[in-house]
C-alpha positions as CSV (number, residue, x, y, z in Angstrom):
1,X,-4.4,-14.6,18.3
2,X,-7.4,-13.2,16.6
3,X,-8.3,-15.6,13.3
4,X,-9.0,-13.5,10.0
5,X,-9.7,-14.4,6.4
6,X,-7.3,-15.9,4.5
7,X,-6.9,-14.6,0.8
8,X,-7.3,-16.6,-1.6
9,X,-6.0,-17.1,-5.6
10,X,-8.8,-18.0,-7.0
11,X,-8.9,-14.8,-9.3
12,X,-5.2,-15.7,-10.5
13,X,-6.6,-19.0,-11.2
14,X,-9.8,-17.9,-13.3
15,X,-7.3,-15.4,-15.0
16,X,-4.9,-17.9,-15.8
17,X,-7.4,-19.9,-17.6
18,X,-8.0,-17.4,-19.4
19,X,-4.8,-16.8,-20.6
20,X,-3.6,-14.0,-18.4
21,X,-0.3,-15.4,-17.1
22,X,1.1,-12.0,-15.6
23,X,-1.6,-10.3,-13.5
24,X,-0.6,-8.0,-10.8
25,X,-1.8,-7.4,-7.4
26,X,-2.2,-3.7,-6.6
27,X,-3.0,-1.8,-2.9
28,X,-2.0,1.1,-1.4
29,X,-1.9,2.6,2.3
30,X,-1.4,5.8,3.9
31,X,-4.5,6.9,2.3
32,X,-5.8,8.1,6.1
33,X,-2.9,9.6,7.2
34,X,-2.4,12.7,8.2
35,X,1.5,13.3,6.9
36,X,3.8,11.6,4.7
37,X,2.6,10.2,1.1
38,X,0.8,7.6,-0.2
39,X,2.6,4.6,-1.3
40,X,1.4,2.0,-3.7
41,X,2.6,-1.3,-4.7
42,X,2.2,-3.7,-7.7
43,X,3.4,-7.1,-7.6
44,X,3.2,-10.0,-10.1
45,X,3.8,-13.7,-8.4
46,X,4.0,-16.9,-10.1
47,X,1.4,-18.9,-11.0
48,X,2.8,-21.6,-8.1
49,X,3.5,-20.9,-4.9
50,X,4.7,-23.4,-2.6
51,X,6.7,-21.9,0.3
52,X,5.4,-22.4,4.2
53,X,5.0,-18.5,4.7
54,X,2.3,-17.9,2.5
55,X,-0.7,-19.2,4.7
56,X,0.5,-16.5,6.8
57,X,-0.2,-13.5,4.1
58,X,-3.3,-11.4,5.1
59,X,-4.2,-7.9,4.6
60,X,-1.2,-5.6,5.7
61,X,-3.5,-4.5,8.8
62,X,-3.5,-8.2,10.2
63,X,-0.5,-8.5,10.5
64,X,1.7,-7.5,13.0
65,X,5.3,-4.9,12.1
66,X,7.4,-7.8,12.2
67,X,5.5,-10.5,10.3
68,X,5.2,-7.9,7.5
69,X,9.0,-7.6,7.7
70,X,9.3,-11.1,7.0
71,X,6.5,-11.9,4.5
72,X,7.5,-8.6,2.6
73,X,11.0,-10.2,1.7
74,X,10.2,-13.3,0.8
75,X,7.0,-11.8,-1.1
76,X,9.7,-9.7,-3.1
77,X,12.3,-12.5,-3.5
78,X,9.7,-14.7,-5.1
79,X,7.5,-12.3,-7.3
80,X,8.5,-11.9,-10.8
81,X,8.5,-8.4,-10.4
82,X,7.7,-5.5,-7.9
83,X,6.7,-1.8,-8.2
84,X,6.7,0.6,-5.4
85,X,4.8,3.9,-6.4
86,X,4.1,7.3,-4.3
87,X,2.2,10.7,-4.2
88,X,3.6,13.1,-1.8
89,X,1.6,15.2,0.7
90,X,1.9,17.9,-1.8
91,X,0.0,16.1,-4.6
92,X,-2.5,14.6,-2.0
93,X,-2.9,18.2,-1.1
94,X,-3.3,19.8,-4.6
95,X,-5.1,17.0,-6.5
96,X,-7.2,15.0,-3.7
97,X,-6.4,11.8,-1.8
98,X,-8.4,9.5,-4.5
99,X,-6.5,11.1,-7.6
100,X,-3.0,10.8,-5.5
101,X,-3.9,7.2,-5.1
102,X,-4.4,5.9,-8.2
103,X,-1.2,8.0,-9.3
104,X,0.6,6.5,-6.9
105,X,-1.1,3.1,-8.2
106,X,-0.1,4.3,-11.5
107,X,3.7,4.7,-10.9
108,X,3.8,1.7,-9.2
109,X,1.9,-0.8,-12.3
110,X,4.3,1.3,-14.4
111,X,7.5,0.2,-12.5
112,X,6.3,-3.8,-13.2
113,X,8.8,-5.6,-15.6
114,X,7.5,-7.8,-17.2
115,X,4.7,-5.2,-18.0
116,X,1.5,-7.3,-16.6
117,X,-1.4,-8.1,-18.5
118,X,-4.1,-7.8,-15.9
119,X,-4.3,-5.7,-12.7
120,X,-6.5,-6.4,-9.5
121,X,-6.7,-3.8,-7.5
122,X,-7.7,-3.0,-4.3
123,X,-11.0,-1.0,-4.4
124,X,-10.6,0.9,-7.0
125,X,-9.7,1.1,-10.6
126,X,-7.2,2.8,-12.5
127,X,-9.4,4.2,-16.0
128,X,-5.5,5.4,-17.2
129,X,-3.7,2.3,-17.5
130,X,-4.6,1.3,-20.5
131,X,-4.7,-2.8,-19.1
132,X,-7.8,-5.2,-18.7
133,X,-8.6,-4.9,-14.5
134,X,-10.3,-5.7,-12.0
135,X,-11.3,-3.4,-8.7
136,X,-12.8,-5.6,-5.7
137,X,-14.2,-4.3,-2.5
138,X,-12.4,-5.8,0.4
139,X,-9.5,-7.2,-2.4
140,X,-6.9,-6.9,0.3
141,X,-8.9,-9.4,2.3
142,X,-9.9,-11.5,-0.2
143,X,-7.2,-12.2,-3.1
144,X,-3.8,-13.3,-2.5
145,X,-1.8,-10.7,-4.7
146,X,-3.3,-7.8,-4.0
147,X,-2.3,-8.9,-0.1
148,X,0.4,-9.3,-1.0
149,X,0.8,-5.6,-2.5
150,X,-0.5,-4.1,0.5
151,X,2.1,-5.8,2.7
152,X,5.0,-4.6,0.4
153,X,3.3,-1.6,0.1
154,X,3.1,-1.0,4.3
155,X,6.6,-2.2,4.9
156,X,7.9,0.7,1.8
157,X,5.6,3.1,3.5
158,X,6.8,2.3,6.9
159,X,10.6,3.0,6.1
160,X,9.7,5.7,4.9
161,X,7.8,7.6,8.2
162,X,11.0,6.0,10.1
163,X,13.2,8.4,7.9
164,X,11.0,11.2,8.1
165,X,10.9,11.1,11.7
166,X,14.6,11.3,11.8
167,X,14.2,14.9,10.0
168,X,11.3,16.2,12.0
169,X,11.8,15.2,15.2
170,X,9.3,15.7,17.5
171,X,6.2,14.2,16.1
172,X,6.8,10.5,16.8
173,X,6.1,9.9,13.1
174,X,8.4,6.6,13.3
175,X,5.3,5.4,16.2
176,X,2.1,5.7,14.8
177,X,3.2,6.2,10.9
178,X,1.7,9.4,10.8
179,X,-1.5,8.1,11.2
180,X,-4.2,10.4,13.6
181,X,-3.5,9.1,17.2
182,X,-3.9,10.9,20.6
183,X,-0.4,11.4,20.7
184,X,0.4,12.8,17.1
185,X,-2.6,15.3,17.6
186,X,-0.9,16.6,20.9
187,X,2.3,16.9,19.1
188,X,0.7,18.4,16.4
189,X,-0.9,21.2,18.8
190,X,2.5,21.8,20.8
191,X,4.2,22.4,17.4
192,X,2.3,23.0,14.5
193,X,2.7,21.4,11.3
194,X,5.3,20.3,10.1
195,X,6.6,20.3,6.3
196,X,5.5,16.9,5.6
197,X,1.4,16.9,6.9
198,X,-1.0,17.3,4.8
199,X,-2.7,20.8,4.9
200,X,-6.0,19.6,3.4
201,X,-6.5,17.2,6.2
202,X,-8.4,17.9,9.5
203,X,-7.3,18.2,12.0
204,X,-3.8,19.4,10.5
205,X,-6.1,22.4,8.2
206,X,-7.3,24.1,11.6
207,X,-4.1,24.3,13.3
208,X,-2.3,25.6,9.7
């Protein structure tokens, strides 16, 4: 098994000493997709954490289906609050992937009760939350929290292309997510889009 980085809470730490005792981890995924939303998540853990499972928390994309499964619960059972956001294909299609994401990251902050008091965030940064925050490069990677969003966040997301393959059969979206594989391209080409892709992604635009 392949070794990766482990995340670490060291920026909970720091913010803690500062007096920031609700700070919330935020990541999305489905960014590169070529159907089905975006789906953000938010999620504000305690300050102490001592179960077994988290040495085993990595970037969403470490980990395999199953382990998310299994991380994802107890990461919700144990956080003092959770927010699952989304941006359909529609908006991602009228208003741009980046401004889809951050509303998406938007709904999801705003779904957090308690309301936080700090937000790191994967990458980017979210200029209309009015809340002190933090974007780091490789965040996912790197800080515990925000890991921990993007695991809740893939295993929301995931659901949700295993529904929407139920209502447009054909395109194996409940295999590869709707992500751009060999296979969803050639079902794309036998049948055309279908209501859920994104028409301002190629190669989806060239076969509209």
């Amino acid at each position: 098994m392949p070794s990766y980085q482990r995340p670490s809470f060291t920026e909970e730490r720091i913010l803690g000493a500062q007096g920031y005792r609700l700070v919330a981890g935020v990541d999305e995924v489905g960014r590169g997709a070529l159907a089905g939303p975006v789906v953000a998540a938010a999620v504000i853990l305690p300050e102490k954490i001592n179960a077994p499972w988290a040495a085993e928390v990595r970037d969403s994309k470490q980990l395999s289906p199953a382990r998310r499964e299994f991380l994802a619960q107890h990461i919700q059972e144990i956080a003092i609050a959770t927010g699952i956001g989304t941006a359909s294909h529609k908006i991602i299609d009228a208003r741009g992937i980046v401004r889809a994401t951050r509303l998406a990251m938007k709904l999801a902050v705003n779904r957090l009760l308690p309301v936080p008091q700090y937000l790191l965030i994967d990458y980017l940064r979210l200029p209309e939350v009015p809340l002190p925050q933090k974007g780091m490069i490789d965040g996912d990677s790197l800080c515990f929290s925000i890991a921990c969003a993007s695991i809740v966040a893939k295993v929301a997301r995931d659901r949700l292309m295993v529904e929407l393959d139920k209502v447009y059969a054909g395109y194996k979206l409940a295999q590869h997510k709707g992500y751009c594989t060999g296979e969803h391209v050639a079902c794309l080409r036998r049948l055309g889009p279908s209501p859920v892709h994104r028409r301002s992604f190629q190669p989806v635009r060239g076969l509209v």
